[in-house]
Backbone as numpy.savetxt, mean C-alpha at the origin, in Angstrom:
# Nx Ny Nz CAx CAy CAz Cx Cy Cz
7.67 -26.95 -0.48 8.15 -25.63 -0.84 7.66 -25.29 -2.24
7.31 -24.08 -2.31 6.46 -23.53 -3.54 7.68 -23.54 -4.65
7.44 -23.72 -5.74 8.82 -23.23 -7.03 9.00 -21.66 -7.21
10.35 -21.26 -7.41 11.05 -20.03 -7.17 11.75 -20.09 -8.53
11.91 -18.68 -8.96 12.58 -18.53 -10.29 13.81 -17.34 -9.39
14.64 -17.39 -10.50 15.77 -15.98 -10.10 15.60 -14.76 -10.62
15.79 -14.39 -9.86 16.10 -12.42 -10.96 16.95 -12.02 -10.59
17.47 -10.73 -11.23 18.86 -9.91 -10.72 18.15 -8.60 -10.52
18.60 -7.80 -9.55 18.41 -6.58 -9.78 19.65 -5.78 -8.71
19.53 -4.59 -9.07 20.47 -3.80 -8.41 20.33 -3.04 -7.58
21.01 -2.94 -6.63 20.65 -2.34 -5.13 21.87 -1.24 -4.90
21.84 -0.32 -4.11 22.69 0.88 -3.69 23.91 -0.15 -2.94
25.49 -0.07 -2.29 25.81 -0.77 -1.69 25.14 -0.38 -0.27
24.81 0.42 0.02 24.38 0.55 1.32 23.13 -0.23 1.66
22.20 -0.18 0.78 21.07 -0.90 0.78 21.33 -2.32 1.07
22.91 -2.89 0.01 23.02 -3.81 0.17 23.57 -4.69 1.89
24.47 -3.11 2.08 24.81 -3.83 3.42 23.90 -3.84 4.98
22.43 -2.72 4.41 21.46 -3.18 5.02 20.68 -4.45 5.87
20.39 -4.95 4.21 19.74 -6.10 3.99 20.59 -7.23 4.66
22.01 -7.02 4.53 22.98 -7.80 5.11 22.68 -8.17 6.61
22.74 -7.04 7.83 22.48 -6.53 8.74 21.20 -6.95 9.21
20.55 -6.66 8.17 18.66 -7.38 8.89 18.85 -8.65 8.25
19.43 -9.77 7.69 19.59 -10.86 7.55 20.11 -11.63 8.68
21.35 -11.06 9.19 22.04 -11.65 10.28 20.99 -11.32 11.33
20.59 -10.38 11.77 19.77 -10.13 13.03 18.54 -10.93 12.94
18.30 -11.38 11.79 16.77 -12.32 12.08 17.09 -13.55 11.68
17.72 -13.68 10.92 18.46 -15.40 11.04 18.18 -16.25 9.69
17.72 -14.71 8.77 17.21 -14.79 7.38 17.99 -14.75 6.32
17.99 -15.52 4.72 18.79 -14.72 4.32 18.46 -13.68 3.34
19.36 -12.93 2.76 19.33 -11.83 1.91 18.09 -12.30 0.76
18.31 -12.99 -0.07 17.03 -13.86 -1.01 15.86 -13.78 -0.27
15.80 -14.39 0.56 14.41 -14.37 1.57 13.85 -13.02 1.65
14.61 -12.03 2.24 14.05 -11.06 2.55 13.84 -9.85 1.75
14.69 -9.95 0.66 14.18 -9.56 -0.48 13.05 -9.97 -1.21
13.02 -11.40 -1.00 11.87 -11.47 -1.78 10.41 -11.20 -1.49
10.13 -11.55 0.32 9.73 -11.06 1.00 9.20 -9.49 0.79
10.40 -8.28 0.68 9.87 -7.16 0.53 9.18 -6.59 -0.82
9.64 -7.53 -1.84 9.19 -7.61 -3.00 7.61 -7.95 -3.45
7.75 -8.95 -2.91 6.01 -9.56 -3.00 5.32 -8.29 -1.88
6.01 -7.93 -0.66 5.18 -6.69 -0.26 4.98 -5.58 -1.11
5.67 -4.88 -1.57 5.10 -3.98 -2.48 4.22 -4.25 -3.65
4.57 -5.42 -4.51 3.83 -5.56 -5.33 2.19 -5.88 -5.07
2.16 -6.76 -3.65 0.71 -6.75 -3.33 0.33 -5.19 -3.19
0.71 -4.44 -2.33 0.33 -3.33 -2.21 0.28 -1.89 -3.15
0.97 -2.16 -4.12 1.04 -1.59 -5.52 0.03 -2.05 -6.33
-0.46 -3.81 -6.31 -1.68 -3.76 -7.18 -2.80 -3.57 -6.70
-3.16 -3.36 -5.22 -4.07 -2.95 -4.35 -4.51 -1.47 -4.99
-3.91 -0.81 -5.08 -3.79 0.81 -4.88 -4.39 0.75 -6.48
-3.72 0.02 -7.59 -4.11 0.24 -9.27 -5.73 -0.33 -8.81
-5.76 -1.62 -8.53 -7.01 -2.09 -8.55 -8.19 -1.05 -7.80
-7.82 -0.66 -7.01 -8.62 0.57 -6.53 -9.23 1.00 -7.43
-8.14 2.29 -7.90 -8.12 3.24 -8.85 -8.95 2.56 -10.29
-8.44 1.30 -10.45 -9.52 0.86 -11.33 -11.13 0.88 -11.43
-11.30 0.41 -9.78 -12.93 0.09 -9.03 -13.50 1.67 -9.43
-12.79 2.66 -9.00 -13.11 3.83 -8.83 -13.25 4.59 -10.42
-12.41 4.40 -11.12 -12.77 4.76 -12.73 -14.00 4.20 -13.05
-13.99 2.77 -12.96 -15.31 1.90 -13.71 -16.69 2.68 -12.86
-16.56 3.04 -11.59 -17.76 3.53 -10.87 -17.81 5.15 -11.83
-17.27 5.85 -11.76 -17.40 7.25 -12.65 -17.91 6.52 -13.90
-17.60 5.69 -14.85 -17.77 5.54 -15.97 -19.31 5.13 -16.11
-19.86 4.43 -14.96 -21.39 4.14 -14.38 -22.22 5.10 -13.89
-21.56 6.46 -13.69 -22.35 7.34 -12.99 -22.79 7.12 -11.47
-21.48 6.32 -10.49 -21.62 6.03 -9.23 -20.90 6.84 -8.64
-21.29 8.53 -8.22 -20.07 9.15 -7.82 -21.20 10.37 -7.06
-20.72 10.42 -6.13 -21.28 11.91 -5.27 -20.52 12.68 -5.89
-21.42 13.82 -5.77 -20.83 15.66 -6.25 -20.23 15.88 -4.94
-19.15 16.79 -5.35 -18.16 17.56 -4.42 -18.81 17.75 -3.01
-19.83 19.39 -3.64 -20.96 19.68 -2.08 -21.61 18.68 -1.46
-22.07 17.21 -1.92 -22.58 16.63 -1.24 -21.77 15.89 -0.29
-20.59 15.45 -1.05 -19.57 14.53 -0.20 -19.09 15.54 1.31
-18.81 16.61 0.84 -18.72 17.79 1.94 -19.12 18.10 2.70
-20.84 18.07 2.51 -22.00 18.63 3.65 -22.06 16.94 4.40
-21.71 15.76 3.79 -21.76 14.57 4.89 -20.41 14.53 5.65
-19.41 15.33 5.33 -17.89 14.87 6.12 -18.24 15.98 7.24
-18.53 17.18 6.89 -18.72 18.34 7.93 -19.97 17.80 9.15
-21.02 16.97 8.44 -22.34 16.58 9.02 -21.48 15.58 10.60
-20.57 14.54 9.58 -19.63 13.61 10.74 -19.23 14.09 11.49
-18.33 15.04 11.27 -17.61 16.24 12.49 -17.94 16.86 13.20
-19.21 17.36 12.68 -19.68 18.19 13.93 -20.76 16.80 15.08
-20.78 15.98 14.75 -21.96 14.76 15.56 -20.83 14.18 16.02
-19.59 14.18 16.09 -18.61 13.86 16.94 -17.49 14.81 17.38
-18.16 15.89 17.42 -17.31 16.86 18.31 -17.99 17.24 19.70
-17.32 17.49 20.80 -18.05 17.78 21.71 -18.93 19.10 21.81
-20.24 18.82 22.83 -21.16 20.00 22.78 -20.24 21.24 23.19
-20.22 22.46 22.80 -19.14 23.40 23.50 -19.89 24.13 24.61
-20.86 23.68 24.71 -21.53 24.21 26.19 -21.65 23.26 27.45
């Protein structure tokens, strides 16, 4: 088993008696599945910064299509996968 530290934080009571509820129904407990949803967001929260990072450093390089061009290729997609209307 990996090493675990504690934290406190504060939850709505409803939230709390949630978590309660999906604890008993999966056979988990409250810690677990908190922590669980925790490490989910945070992966997916530093996903989204790290992005946004990739994507600054590319502007800052001059790696970026202009507006009209990105446009005339999304419209170019749409119409080569829409059906012939005849």
């Amino acid at each position: 088993m990996s090493a675990s530290t504690t934290m406190t934080i504060r939850v709505t009571p409803a939230l709390k008696e949630k978590l309660g509820r999906l604890a008993q129904d999966t056979r988990r407990t409250r810690s677990y599945l908190a922590a669980e949803a925790v490490e989910a967001y945070v992966n997916r929260e530093l996903q989204i910064i790290e992005g946004i990072q990739r994507g600054l450093a590319d502007m800052k390089a001059g790696r970026v299509t202009p507006h009209d061009e990105a446009m005339a290729r999304i419209d170019a997609a749409i119409a080569a996968a829409s059906p012939d209307p005849t």
